[in-house]
Backbone as CSV, one residue per row, in Angstrom:
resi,resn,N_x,N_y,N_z,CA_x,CA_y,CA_z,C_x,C_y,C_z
1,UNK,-53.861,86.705,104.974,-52.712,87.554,104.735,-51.449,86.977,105.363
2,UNK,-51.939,86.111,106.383,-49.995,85.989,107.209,-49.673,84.634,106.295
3,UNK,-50.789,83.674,105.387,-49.767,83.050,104.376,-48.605,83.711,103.802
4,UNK,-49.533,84.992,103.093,-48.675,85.454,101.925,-47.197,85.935,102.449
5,UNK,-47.013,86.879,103.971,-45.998,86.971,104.297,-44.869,86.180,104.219
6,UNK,-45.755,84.802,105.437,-44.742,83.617,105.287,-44.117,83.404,104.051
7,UNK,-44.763,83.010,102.791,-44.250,82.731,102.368,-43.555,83.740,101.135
8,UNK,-43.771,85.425,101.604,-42.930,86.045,100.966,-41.027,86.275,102.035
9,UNK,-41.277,85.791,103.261,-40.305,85.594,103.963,-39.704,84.501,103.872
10,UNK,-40.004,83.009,103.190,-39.460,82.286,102.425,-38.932,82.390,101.815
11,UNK,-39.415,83.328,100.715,-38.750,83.705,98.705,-37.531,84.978,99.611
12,UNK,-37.533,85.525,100.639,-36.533,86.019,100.811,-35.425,85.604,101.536
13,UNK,-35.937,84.520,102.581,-34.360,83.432,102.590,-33.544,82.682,101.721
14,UNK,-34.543,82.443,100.234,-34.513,81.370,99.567,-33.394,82.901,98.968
15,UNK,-33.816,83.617,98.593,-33.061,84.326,97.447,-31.715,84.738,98.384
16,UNK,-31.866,85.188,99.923,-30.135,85.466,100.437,-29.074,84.261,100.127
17,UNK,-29.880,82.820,100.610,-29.322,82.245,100.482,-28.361,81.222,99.124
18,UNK,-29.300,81.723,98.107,-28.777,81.328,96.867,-28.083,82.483,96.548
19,UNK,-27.687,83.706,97.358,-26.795,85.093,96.976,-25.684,84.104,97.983
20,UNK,-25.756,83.598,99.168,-24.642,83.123,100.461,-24.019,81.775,99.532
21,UNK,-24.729,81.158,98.773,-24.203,79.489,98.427,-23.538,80.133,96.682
22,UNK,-24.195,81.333,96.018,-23.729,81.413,94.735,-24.191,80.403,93.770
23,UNK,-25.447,80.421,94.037,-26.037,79.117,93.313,-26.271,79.727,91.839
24,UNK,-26.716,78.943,90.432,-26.725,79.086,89.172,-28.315,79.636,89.451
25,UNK,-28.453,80.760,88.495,-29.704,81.431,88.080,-30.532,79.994,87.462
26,UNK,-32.051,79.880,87.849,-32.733,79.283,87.662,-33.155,78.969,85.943
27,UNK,-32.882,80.208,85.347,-33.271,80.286,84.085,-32.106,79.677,83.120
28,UNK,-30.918,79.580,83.592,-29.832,79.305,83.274,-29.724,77.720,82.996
29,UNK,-30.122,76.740,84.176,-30.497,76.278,84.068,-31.562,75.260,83.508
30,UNK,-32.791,76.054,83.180,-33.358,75.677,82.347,-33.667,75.915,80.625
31,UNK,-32.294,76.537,80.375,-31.912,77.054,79.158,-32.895,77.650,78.306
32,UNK,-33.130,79.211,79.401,-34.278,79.739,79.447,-33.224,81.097,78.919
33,UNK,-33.912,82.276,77.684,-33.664,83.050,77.842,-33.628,84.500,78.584
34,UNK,-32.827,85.004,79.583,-33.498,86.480,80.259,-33.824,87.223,79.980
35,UNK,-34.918,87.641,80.538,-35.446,88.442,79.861,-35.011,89.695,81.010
36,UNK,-35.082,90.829,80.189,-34.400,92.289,80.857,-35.331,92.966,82.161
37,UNK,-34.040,92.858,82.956,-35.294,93.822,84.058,-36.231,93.005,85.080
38,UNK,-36.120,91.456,84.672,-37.169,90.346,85.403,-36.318,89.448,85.573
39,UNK,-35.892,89.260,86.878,-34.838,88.438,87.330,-35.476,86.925,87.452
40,UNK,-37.091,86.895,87.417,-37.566,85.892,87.504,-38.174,84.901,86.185
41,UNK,-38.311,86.195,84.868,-38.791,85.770,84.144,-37.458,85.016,83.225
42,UNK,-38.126,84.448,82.350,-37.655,83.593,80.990,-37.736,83.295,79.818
43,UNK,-37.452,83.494,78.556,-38.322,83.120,77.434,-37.508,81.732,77.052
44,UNK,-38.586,81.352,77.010,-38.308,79.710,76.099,-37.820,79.950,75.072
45,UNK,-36.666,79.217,74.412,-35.853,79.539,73.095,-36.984,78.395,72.028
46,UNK,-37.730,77.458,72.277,-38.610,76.994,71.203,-39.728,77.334,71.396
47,UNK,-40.897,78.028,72.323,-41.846,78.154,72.142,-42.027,79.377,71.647
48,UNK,-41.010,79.873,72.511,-41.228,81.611,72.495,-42.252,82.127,73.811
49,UNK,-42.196,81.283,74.848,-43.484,81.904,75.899,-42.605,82.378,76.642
50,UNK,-43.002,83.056,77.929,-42.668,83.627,78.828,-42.556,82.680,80.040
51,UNK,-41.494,82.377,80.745,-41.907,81.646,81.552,-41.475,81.959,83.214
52,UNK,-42.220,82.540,84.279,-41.809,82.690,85.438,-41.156,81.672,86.340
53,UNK,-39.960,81.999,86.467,-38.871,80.914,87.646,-39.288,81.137,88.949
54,UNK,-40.001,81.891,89.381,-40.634,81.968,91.242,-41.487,81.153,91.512
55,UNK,-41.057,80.076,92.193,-42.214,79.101,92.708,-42.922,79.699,93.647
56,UNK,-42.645,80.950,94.762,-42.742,81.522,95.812,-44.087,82.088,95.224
57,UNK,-44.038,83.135,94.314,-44.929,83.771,94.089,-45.856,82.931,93.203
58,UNK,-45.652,81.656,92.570,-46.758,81.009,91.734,-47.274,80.306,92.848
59,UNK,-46.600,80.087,94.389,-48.026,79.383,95.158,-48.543,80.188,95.808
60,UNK,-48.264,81.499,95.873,-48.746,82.253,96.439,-50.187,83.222,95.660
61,UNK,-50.018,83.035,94.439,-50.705,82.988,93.315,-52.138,81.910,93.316
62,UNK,-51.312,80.935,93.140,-52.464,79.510,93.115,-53.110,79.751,94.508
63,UNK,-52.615,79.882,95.653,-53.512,80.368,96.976,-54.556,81.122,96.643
64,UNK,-54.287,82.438,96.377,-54.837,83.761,96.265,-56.221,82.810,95.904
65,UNK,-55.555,82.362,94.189,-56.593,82.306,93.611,-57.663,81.226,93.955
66,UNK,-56.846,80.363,94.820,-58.098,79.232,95.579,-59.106,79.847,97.057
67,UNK,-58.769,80.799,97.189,-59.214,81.350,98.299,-60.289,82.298,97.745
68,UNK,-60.299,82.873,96.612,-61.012,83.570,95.856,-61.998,83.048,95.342
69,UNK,-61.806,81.709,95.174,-62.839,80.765,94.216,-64.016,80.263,95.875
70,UNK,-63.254,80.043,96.851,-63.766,79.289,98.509,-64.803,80.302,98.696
71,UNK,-64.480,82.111,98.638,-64.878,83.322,98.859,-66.389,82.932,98.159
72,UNK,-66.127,82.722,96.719,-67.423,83.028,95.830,-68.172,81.864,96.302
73,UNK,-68.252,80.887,96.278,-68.957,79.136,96.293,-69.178,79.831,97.876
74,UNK,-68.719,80.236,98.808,-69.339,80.995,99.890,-70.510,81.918,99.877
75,UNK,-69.892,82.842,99.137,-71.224,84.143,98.833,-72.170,83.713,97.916
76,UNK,-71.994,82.470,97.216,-73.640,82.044,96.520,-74.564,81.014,97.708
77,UNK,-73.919,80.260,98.021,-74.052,79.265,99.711,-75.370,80.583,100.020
78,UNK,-74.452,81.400,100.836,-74.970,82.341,101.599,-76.266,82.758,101.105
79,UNK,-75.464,83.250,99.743,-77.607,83.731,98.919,-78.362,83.049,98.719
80,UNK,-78.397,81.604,98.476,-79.012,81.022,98.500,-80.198,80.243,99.955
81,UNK,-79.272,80.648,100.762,-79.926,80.372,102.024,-80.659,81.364,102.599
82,UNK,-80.162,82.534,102.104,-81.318,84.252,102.518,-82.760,83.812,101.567
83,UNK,-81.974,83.569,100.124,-83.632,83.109,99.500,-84.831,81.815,100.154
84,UNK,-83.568,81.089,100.277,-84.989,79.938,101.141,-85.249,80.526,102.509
85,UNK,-84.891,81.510,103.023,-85.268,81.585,104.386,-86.181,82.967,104.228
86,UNK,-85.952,83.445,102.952,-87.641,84.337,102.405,-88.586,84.036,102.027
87,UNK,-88.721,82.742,101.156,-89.274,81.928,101.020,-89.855,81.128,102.495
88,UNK,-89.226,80.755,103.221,-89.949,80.444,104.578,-90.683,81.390,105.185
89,UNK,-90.678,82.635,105.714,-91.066,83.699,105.920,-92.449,83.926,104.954
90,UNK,-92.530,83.992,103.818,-93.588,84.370,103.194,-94.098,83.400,103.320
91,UNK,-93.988,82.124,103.499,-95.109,80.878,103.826,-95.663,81.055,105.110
92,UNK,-94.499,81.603,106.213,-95.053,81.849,107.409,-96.181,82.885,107.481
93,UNK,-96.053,83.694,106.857,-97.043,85.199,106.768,-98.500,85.022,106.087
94,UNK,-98.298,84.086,105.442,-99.462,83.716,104.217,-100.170,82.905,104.956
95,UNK,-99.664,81.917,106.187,-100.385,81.214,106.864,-101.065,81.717,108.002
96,UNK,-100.331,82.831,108.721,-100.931,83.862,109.488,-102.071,84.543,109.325
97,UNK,-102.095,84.984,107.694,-103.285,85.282,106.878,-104.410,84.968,107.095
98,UNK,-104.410,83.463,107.217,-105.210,82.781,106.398,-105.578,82.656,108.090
């Protein structure tokens, strides 16, 4: 969680300061149309897609989502090692048996 802050306290220096310098809208720039209401979004005048100008929130995005993917390849890791270590256990018990 204190990524995401950081770097939502980034996207909010980044944005005073392009309000303090009067810098050109990003979309403007990329001779992107605005779209209403989404200061971040854009529509492409040849594709027609949508395109988000926040780098802030697309790495904060790509994080999320790599941390999510670390999470799962974790929680199968994990099950997989409860199964061999039941599997050990029932060999242990079966030999006790015997």
């Amino acid at each position: 969680m204190e990524d995401f802050e950081k770097i939502a306290m980034e996207r909010e220096k980044e944005i005073l300061s392009r309000r303090d310098n009067e810098q050109d809208d990003p979309r403007d720039s990329k001779g992107l149309i605005k779209v209403e209401d989404h200061p971040n979004l854009g529509r492409d005048p040849n594709s027609n897609a949508i395109i988000n100008t926040d780098k802030a929130a697309y790495e904060a995005y790509i994080k999320a989502r790599e941390q999510a993917r670390l999470s799962r390849v974790e929680n199968q890791d994990l099950k997989s090692e409860i199964s061999e270590l039941k599997e050990l256990v029932k060999l242990l018990v079966e030999k006790n048996d015997k």
